[in-house]
C-alpha positions in Angstrom: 0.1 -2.3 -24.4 0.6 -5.9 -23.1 4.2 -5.8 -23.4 3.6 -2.7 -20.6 1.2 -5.0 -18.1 4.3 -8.2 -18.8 6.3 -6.1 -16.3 5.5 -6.8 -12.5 6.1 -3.2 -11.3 3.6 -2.1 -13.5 1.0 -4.4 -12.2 1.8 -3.4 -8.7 2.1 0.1 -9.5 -1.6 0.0 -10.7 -2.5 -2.3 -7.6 -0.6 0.5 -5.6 -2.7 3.3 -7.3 -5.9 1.1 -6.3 -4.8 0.7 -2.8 -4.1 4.2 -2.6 -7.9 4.6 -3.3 -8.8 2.1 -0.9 -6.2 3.9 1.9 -8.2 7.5 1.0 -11.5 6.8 0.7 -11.2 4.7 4.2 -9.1 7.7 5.5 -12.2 10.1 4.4 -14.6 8.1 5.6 -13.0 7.2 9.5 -11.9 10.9 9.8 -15.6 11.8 9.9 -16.0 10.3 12.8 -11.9 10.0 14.7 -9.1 11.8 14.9 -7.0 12.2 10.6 -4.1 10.4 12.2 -6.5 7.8 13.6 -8.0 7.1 10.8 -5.0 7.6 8.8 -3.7 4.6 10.5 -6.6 2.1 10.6 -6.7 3.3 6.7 -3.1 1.8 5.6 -3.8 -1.6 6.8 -7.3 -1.8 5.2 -5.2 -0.6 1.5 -2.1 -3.0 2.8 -4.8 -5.9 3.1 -6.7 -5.3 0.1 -2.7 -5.0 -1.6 -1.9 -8.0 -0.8 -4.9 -9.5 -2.4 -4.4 -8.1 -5.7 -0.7 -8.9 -6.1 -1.4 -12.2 -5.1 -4.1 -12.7 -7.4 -2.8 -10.3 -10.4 1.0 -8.8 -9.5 3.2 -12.2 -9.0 1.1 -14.7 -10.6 2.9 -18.2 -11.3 1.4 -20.7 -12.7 4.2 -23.2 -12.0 3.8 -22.5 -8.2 0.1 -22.0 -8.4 -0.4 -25.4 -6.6 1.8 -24.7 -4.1 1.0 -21.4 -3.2 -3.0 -22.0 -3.5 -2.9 -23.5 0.1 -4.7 -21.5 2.7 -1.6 -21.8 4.8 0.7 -20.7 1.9 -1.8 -17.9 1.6 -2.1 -16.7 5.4 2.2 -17.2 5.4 2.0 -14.6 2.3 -0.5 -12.3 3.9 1.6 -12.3 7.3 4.7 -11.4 5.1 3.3 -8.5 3.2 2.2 -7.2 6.4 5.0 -7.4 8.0 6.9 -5.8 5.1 4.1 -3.2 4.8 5.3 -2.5 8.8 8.7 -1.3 7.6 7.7 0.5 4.8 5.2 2.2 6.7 7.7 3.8 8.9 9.1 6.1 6.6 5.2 6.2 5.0 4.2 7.5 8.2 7.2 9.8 8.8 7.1 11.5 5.9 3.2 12.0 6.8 4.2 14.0 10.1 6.6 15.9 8.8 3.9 17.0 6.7 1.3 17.6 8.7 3.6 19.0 11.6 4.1 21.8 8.8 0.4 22.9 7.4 0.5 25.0 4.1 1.5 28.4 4.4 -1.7 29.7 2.5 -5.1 31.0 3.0 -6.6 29.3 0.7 -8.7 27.3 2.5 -9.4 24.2 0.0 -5.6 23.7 0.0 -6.0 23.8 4.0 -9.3 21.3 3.9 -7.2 19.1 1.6 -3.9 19.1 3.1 -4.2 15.8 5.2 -5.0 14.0 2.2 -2.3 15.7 -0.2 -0.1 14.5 2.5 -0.3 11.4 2.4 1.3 11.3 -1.2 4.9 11.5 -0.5 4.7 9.0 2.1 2.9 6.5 -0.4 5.7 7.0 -3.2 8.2 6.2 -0.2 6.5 2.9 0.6 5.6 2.2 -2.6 9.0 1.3 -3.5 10.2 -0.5 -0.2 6.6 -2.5 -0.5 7.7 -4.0 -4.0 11.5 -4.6 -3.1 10.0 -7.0 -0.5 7.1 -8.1 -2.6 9.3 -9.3 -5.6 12.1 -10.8 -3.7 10.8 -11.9 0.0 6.9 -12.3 0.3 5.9 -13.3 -3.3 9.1 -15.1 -4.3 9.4 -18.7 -6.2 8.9 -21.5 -4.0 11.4 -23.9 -4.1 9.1 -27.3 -4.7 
């Protein structure tokens, strides 16, 4: 089992799958009261936030570089990358999204209707999922040359 968790796209793969909570149960929650692609918005960047946390703190861990990268300005550098990263790979996370939703299931059965916005967002997720730790691994959470 640890020789599983010594692999980095596992870790962010779980810290993916914990975002993804974080993205739905803000996305439930704001589409109470706004518009799903509203709230579907404001959603990513609460999970991308709370993403960037975790790999930092459990993903790309390096206890050679801890020093360095332990600065708040390091940190807020990082955070500004991830984001930024999380921008492009929210393009085709929020395309695929629209696609979706431009094209409702064509059921009656009304729980698969209720849940479709949600069931939607899966693709899109998988799509930025990869970009996210292409960028992560070799751009935001790189070795620092000391």
């Amino acid at each position: 089992m640890n020789l599983i968790f010594k692999h980095t796209f596992v870790r962010f793969a779980i810290v993916g799958g914990a975002g993804f909570l974080v993205d739905l149960t803000c996305m439930l929650l704001l589409s109470i009261w706004l518009p799903h692609l509203v709230a579907r918005g404001i959603a990513f960047w609460v999970a991308a936030s709370s993403n960037w946390w975790w790999n930092r703190t459990i993903t790309f861990t390096d206890p050679k570089q801890e020093k360095a990268s332990n600065s708040k300005k390091a940190a807020a550098l990082q955070w500004i990358q991830f984001l930024g990263s999380s921008v492009i790979a929210f393009v085709p996370n929020w395309g695929c999204y629209l696609i979706l939703m431009s094209q409702p299931p064509a059921t009656s059965n009304s729980t698969l209707i209720i849940l479709w916005p949600y069931l939607a967002m899966i693709p899109g997720i998988l799509i930025g999922m990869m970009l996210n730790y292409a960028f992560s691994r070799f751009w935001v959470f790189s070795p620092v040359k000391l």
